[in-house]
TORKEVO-587778 format. One record per residue (C-alpha): residue number from 1; residue in three letters; x negated, y negated, z negated. Coordinates in Angstrom, 1 decimal. Layout:
REM residues N
rec pos = NUM	code = ALA	x = X	y = Y	z = Z $
...
This chain:
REM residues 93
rec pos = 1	code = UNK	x = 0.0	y = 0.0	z = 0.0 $
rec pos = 2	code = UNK	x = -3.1	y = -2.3	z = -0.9 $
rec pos = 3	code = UNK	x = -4.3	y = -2.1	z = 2.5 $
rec pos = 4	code = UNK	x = -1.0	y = -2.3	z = 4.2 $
rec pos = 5	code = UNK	x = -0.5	y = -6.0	z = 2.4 $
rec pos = 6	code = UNK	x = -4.5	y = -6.8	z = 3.6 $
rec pos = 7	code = UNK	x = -3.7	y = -5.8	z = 7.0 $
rec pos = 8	code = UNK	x = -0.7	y = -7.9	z = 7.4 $
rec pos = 9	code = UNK	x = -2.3	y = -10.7	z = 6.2 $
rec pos = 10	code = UNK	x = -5.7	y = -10.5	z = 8.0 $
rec pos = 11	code = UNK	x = -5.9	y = -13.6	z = 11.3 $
rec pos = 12	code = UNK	x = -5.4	y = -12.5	z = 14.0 $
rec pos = 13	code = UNK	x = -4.8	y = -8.8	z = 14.0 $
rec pos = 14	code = UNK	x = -2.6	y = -6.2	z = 15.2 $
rec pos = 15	code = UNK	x = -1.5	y = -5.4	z = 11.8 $
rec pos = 16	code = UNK	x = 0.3	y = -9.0	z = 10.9 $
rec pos = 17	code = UNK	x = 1.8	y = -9.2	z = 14.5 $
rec pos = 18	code = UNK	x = 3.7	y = -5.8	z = 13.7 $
rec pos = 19	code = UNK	x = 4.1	y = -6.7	z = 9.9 $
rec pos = 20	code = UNK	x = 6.2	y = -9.6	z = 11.0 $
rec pos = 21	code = UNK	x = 7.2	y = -8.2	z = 14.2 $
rec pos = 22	code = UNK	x = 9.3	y = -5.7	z = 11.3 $
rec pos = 23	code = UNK	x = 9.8	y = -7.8	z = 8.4 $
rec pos = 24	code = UNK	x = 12.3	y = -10.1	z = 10.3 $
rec pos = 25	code = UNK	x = 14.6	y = -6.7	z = 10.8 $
rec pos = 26	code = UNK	x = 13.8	y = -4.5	z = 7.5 $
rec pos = 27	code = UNK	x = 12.7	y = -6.9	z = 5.1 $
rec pos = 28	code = UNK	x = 8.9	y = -7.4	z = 3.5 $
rec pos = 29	code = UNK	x = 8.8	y = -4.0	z = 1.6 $
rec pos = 30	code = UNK	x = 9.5	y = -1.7	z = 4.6 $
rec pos = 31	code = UNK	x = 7.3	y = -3.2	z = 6.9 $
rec pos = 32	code = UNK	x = 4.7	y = -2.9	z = 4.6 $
rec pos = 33	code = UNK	x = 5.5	y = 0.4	z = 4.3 $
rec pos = 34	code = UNK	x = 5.6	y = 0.9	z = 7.9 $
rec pos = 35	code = UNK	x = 2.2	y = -1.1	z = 8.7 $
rec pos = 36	code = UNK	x = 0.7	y = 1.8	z = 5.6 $
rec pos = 37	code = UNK	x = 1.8	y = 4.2	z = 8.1 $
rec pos = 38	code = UNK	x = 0.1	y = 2.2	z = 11.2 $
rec pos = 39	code = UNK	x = -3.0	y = 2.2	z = 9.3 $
rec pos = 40	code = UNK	x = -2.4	y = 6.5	z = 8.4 $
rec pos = 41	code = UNK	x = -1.8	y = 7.2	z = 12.2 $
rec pos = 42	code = UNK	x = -5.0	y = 4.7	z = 13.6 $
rec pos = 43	code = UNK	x = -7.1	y = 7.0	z = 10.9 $
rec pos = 44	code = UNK	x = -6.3	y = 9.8	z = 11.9 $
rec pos = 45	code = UNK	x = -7.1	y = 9.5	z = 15.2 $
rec pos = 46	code = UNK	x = -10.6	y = 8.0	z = 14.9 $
rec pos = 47	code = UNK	x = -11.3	y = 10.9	z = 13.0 $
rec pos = 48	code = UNK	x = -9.8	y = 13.5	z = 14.9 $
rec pos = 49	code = UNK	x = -11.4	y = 11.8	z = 18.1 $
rec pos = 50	code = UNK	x = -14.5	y = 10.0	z = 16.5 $
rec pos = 51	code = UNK	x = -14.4	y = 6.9	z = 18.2 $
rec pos = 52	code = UNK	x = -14.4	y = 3.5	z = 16.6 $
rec pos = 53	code = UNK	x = -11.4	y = 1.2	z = 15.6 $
rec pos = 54	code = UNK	x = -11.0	y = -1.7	z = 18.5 $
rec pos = 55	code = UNK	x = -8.3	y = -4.3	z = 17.3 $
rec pos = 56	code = UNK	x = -5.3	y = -4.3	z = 19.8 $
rec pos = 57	code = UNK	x = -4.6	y = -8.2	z = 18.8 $
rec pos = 58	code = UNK	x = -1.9	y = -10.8	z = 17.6 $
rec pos = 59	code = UNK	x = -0.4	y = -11.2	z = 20.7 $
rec pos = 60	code = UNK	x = -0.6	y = -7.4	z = 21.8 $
rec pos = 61	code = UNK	x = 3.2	y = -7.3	z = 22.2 $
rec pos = 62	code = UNK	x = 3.2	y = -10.3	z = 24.0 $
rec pos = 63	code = UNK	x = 0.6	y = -9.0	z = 26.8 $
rec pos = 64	code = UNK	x = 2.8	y = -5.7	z = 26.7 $
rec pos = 65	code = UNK	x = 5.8	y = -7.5	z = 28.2 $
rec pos = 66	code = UNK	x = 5.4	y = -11.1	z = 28.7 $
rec pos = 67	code = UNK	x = 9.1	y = -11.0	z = 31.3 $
rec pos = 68	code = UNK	x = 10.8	y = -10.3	z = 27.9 $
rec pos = 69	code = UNK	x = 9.2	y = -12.9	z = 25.9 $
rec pos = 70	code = UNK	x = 10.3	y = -15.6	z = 28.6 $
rec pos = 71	code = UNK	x = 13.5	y = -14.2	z = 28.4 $
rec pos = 72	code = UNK	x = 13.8	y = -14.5	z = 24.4 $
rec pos = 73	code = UNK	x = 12.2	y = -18.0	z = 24.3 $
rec pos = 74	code = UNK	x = 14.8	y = -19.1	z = 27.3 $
rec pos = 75	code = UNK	x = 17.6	y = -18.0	z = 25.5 $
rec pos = 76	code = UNK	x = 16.3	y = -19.7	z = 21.9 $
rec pos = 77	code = UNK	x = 15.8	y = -23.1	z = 24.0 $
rec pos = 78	code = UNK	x = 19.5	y = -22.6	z = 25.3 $
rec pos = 79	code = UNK	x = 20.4	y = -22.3	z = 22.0 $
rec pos = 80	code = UNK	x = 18.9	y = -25.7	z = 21.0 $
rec pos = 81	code = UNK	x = 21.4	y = -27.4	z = 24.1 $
rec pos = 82	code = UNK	x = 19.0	y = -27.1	z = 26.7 $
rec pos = 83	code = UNK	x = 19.3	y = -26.1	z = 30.3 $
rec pos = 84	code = UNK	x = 16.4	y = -23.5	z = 31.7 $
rec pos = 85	code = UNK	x = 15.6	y = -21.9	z = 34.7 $
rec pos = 86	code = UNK	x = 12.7	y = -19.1	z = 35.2 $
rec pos = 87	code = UNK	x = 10.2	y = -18.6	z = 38.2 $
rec pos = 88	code = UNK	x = 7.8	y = -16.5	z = 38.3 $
rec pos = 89	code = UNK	x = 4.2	y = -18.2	z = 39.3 $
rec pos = 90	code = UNK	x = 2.3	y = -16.7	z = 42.1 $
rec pos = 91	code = UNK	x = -1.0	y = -15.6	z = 41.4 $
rec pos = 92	code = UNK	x = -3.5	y = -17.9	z = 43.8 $
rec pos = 93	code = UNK	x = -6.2	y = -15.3	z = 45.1 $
């Protein structure tokens, strides 16, 4: 649990972006609990594959899907009264 609490609170990291990815939905206690089990699983498999621990990030689950994060920021800004409309960018070559 100790490290769980350190993890979520570390800059940067994985760990806080899913500690308060989850404690919005199930409250501080659970995702503590959950980022405990994060922690178990990430051990386990540097043991059981002896590699070293690389850091996915803070804004791995942005990267992951960044057409849903428009989607959710677009909807919180027509909340606020605003009107929005998404394009996608081209990528210049």
């Amino acid at each position: 649990m100790e490290a769980a609490h350190a993890g979520s609170r570390k800059k940067g990291s994985f760990l806080k972006a899913r500690y308060h990815r989850l404690a919005g939905r199930r409250g501080a206690k659970r995702a503590k609990v959950a980022v405990g089990r994060s922690i178990l699983k990430a051990v386990y498999h540097l043991l059981a594959e002896g590699t070293s621990y690389q850091d996915l990030g803070e804004n791995y689950y942005e990267r992951r899907n960044p057409e849903e994060l428009a989607r959710k920021l677009a909807h919180r800004i027509e909340k606020l009264g605003f009107a929005v409309k998404l394009e996608q960018l081209s990528k210049a070559a």
